[in-house]
N, C-alpha and C positions, 0 to 999 in steps of 0.2 A: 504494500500500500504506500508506503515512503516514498517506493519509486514514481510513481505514478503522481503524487502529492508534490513534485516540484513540475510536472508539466501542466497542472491544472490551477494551481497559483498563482493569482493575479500580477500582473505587471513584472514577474519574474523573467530576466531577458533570456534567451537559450542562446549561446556561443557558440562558435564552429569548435567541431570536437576536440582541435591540436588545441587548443587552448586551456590552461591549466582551471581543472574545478573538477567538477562532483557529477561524473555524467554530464558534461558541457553548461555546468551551472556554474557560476564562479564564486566562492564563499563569502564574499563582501554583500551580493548581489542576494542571497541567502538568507543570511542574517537582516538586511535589509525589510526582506517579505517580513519575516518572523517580528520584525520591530512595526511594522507598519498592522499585523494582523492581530497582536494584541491590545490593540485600540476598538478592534472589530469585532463584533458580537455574532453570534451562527443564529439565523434566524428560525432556525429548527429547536436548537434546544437550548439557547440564550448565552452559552458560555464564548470565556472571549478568545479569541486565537483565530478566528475564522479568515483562513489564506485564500478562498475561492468567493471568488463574485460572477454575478451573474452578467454573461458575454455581452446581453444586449446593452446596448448605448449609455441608453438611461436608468437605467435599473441599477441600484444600489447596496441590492442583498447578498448576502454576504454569508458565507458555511461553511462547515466542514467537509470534505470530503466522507469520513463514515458517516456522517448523516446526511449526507445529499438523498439515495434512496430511499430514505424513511421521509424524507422531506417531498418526495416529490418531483427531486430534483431530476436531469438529465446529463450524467458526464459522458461523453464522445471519448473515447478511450485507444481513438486512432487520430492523425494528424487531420486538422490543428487542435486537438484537444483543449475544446472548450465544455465549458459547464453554461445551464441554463435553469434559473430557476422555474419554480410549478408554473407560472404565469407568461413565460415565454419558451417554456419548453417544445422544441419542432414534435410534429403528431406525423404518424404515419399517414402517406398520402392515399395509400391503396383504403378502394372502399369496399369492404367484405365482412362477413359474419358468420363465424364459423358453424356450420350446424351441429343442430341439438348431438349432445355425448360427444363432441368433438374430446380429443388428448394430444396434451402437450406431445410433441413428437420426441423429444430427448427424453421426460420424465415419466409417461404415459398416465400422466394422474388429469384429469378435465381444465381443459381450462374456458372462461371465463366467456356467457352467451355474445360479446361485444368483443371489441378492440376498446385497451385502456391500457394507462399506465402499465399493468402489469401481463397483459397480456397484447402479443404482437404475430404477425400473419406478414410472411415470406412476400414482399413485393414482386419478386419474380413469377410463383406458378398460384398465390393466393389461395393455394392449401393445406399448406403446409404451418400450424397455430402450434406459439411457443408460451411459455412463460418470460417475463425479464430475465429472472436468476438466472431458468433454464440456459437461454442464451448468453447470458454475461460467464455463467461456467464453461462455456461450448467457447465462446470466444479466449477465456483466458488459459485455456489447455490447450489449442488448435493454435492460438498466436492469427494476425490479421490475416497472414500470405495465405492461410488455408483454411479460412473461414467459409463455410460455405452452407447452404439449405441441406438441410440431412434428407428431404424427398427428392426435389430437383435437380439438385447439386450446383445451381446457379452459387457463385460468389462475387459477379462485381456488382447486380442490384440488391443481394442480400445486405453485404456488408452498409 
């Protein structure tokens, strides 16, 4: 999660890798985030250190990275790894419904009569209904290069 915790932190600059830091982050540049995020409160569960704000423009909210999905939140976990909170989080564009007794295809447990938050449907053949977890575990054990719809096998509209 640490690793993941310095590309999703606000105004942190990312360096080209020959450059001496922490995974192309520079310790000045570090500590900086960390000075600026405890002024900043997590609007999920009020405590202060919160390094991630919300992408869009205007929006001023501000989290933690373990509480973004209790929150609502959206982290993008491939480049440019951005965070969005509940209120400007992107929605899947496909329009579908999965039918009655539909199951998660990774965990075979039912998932949810709609698309929501926690439940999501393969953009490419829109038959294939996941859970979030389902797919955030599928994603973080597969890695991006080989992400793909476990029915379809499509992976550049899945991802």
């Amino acid at each position: 999660m640490a690793f993941f915790l310095q590309f999703f932190a606000s105004n942190l600059p990312h360096h080209p890798v020959d450059r001496v830091g922490h995974r192309a982050f520079l310790p000045r540049d570090i500590l900086d985030v960390v000075s600026r995020a405890a002024q900043k409160s997590c609007f999920i569960c009020g405590q202060s250190g919160a390094t991630i704000t919300c992408c869009e423009t205007d929006c001023d909210l501000s989290f933690h990275l373990p509480c973004a999905k209790q929150g609502g939140c959206v982290t993008q976990f491939s480049r440019p790894y951005r965070s969005f909170c509940p209120t400007h989080s992107p929605q899947q564009e496909v329009e579908a419904t999965p039918e009655p007794g539909t199951n998660c295809l990774i965990c075979m447990e039912p998932v949810e009569d709609r698309k929501t938050f926690n439940t999501m449907v393969c953009p490419a053949c829109k038959n294939a209904w996941f859970h979030r977890d389902c797919i955030q575990g599928q994603a973080l054990r597969s890695g991006v290069s080989s992400l793909q719809c476990p029915l379809c096998r499509n992976s550049q509209a899945f991802i």
